[in-house]
N, C-alpha and C positions, 0 to 999 in steps of 0.2 A: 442751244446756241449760246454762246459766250460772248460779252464783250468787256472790254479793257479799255479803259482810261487813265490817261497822264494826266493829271494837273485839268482832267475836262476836256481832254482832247482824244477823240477816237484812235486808239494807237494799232497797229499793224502788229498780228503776235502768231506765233506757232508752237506745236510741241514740239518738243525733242527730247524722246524718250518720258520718262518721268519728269522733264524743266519746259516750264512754260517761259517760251522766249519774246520779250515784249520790244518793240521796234519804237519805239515813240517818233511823233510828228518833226519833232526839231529835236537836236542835241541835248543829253543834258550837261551842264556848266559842274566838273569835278565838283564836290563836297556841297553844291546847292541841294536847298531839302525840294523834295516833291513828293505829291500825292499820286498813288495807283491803286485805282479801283477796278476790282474785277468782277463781272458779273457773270454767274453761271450759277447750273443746277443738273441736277443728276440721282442717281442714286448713288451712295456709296457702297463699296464692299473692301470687305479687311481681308488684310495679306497674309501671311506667314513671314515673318523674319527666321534668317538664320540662328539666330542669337536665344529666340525663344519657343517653344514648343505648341504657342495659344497662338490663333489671329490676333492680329492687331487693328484698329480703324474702331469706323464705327460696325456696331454690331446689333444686331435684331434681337429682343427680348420678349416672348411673352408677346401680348397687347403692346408692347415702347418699343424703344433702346437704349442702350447706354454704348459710350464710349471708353476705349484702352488703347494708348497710344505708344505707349513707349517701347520701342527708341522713334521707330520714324511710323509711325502711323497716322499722323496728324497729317500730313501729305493725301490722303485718301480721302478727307470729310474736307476741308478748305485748303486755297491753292497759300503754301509756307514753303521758306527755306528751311526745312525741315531737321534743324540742329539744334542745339540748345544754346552756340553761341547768337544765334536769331532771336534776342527776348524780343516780347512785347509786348504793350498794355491789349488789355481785348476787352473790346463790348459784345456781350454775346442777344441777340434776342432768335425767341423761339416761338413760333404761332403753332399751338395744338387746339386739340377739341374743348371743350368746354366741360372741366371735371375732370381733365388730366394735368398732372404734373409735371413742368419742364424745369432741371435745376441744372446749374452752370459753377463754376467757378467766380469768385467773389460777392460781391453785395448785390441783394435783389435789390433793384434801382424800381420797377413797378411791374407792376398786372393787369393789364387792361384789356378789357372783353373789347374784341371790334367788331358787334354786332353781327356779325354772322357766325353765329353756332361756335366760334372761336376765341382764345385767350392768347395774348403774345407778352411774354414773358421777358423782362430785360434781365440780364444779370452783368456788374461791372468789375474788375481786378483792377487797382489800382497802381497795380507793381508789373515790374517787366515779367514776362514766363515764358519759359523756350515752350514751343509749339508741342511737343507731346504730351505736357501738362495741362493743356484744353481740355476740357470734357463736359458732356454732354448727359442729359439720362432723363426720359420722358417717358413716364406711365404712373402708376398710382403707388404716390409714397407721403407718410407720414412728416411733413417739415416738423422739426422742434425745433425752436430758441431760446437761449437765454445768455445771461450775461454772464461774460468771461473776465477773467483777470484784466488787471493794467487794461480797461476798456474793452477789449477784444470781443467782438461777437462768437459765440459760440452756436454753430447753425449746421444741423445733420437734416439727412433726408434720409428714412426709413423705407424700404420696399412693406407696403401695408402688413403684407402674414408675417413678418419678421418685427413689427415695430415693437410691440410689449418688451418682447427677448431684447433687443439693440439697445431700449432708452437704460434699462441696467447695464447693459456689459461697457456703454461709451458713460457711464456718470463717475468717470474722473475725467473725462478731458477737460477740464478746470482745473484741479489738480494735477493734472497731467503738464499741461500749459505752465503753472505757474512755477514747479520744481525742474523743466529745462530751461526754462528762462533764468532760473539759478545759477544752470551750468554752463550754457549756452549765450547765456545775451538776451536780450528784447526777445520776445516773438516777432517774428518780421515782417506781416502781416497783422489786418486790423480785422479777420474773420479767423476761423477754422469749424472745419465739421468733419462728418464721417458720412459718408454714403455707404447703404450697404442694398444690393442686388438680390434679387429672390431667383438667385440662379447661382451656377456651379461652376466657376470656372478656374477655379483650382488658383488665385489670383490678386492680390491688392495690389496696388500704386497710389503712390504719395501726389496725384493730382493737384496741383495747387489750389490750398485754403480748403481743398473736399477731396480728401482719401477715399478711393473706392476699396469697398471688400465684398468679396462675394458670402453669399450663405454659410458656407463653412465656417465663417469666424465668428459666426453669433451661434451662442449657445444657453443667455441667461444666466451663466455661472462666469464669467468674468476669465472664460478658457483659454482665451487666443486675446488675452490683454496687451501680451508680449507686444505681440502684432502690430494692434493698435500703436503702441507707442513706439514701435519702427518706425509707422508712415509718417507719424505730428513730428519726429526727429530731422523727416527727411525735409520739413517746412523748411529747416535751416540749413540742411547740408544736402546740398541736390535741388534745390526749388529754389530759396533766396541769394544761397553763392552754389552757381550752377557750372557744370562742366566746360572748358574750353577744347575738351575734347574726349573721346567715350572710351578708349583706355585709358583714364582715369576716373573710371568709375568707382574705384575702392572708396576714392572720397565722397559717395552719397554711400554704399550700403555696409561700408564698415563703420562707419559713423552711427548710421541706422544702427547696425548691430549691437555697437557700444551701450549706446541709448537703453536696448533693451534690458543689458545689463546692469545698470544703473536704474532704470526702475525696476528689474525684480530685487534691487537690493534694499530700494525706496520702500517699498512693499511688505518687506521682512522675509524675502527668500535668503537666498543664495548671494553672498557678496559680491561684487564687482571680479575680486582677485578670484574666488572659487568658481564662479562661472571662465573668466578666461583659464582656468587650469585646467577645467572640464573639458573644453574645447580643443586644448591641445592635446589633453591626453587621444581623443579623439583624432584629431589630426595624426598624431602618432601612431596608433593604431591602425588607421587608413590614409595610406600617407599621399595617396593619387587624392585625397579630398584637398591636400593644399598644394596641388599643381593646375593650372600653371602658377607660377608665382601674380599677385593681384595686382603687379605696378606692371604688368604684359601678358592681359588675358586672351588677347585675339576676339576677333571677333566671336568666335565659337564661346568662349568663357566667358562674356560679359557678365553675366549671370550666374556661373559656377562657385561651388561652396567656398574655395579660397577667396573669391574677393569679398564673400559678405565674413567666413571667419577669419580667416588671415587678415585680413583688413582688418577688424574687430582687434586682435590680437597686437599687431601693429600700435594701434590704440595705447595699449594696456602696457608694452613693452616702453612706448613712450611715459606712460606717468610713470612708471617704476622707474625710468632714468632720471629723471627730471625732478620730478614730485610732484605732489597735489597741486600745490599753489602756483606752480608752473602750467604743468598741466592745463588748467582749468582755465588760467589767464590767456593760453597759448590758443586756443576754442575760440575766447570769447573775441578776442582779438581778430582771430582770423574771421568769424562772422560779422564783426563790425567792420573791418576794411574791406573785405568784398561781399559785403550784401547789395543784392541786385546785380553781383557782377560777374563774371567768368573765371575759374579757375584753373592753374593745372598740379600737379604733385608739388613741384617745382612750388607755389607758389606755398605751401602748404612747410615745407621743409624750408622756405626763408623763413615765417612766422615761429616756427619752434625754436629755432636755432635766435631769433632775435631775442624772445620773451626767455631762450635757456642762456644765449650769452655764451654757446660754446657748440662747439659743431657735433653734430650728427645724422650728416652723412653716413655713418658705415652703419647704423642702427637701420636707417630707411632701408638702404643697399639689402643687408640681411633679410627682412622681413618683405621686401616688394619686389624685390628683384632676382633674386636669388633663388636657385633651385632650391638647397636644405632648408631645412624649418626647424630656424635658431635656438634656442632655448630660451623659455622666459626668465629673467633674471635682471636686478639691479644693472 
């Protein structure tokens, strides 16, 4: 049984459909704030989206759970306008058994036994987060901390048979942290870690302040680093300036992409510019991997390979026009005018064009819109 409060006042509410619709006691007064609290409980079960191949929600693991939300799965564990223009601060607390593990999103706030065979678990964000960024994951894991860059707490939770393997393959998220922040800006949060699942689910997300990954990414040889340093990219592009709407998602996982790029160059691989050649040559060779174009993937392509490498590409076509010092200020710029805030392409192609002092509009057009796939070049 549920119930809903305005401002402490019993409010009259129904579903409809998936929208829980609240009736409150008296009017509310245009742009007055109010409080709504909702009380329920349940069990949850995760969906299928279109957009991706896995459930989404919370999900059953082993002895726990852990949660995977994105795009709209947070709708399934707590009642949310389930978009990313909806941030918000979240207090998370969690009552398990006594000797299990509950980890959340931002700063453990405390751990307090309540006397009956139980521990309940606070964890606080101190920054807004669109609602599929929540997550959740209770069973037995290894916490490690320690201290990160420019302050940052650095704070992972290991799935126990995986922890040995994970504290090597995540010991540069320090260094990992402190060389985006080079290119990118601040870190934009005052945590990060890595969660990793002693399960299979073919799967990570850039959860705010705690990346999940599943088993596959840990292998004790530093195999799927790439990886890692997708999701700590996504802290800033996708989690801190967050979507104002989900066909423009290039701007979280071409960004990711980029990212990767730049540290396997950080690393002593493969250059920035030989990796994007790679990729096109690829592209070119299969040339339905960069359709649809990433600035109109449809619901079907949120996820498909042009928005993470054409989007990537995008990138790269941009510093080649621009240059580095353009480049790199055009980044940093855009994470410091909207952090914490909502974006859309649009906002993204004002920042370049201010920081380059000259239009290019027909650079975007080519690479995001456009059916052919341009050629890289000055």
């Amino acid at each position: 049984m549920a119930t809903v409060l305005v401002d402490g006042d019993a409010a009259r509410f129904e579903r409809d459909g998936d929208e829980l619709v609240v009736h409150p006691v008296s009017p509310l007064t245009p742009g007055a704030e109010f409080i709504a609290k909702v009380i329920y409980g349940g069990v949850p079960e995760p969906i299928t989206e279109r957009s991706l191949p896995i459930p989404v929600g919370w999900r059953k693991l082993g002895g726990g759970s852990f949660v995977l939300s994105e795009p709209e799965g947070a709708s399934t564990w707590f009642p949310a306008n389930d978009h990313p223009l909806d941030k918000a601060t979240f207090t998370i607390h969690i009552t398990v058994p006594d000797g299990v593990e509950a980890v959340a999103n931002g700063d453990l706030l405390n751990q307090l036994p309540t006397g009956h065979g139980t521990t309940r678990w606070t964890w606080e964000g101190h920054s807004p987060m669109a609602p599929y960024l929540a997550t959740v994951v209770v069973g037995q894991y290894r916490i490690v901390t320690e201290a990160g860059p420019a302050g940052i707490t650095i704070r992972h939770a290991f799935a126990d048979p995986l922890a040995d393997l994970a504290v090597f393959d995540f010991g540069r998220t320090a260094e990992m942290l402190d060389f985006f922040a080079s290119r990118f800006g601040p870190y934009p949060f005052d945590v990060y870690g890595g969660l990793v699942l002693d399960e299979r689910t073919g799967f990570a997300l850039e959860n705010q302040t705690l990346s999940v990954f599943d088993a596959g990414f840990v292998d004790g040889r530093r195999g799927e680093e790439t990886t890692l340093a997708h999701e700590l990219v996504h802290q800033w592009f996708g989690d801190s300036v967050s979507l104002a709407r989900w066909q423009d998602i290039w701007l979280n996982e071409g960004f990711a992409t980029y990212g990767e790029w730049l540290w396997t160059e950080h690393v002593g691989g493969p250059s920035v510019a030989d990796s994007a050649r790679s990729v096109l040559s690829q592209l070119q060779q299969a040339p339905g991997l960069a359709q649809p174009p990433p600035g109109v993937p449809g619901v079907a392509g949120l996820f498909s390979s042009a928005v993470y490498l054409r989007g990537g590409l995008t990138l790269e076509a941009l510093r080649l026009t621009v240059g580095d010092d353009a480049f790199f200020k055009t980044l940093q710029t855009y994470t410091a005018r909207f952090r914490d805030a909502n974006v859309t392409t649009d906002d993204f192609i004002a920042v370049a064009q201010d920081v380059a002092g000259r239009d290019l509009h027909d650079l975007f057009q080519a690479w995001l819109f456009d059916d052919p796939l341009p050629p890289l070049e000055p």
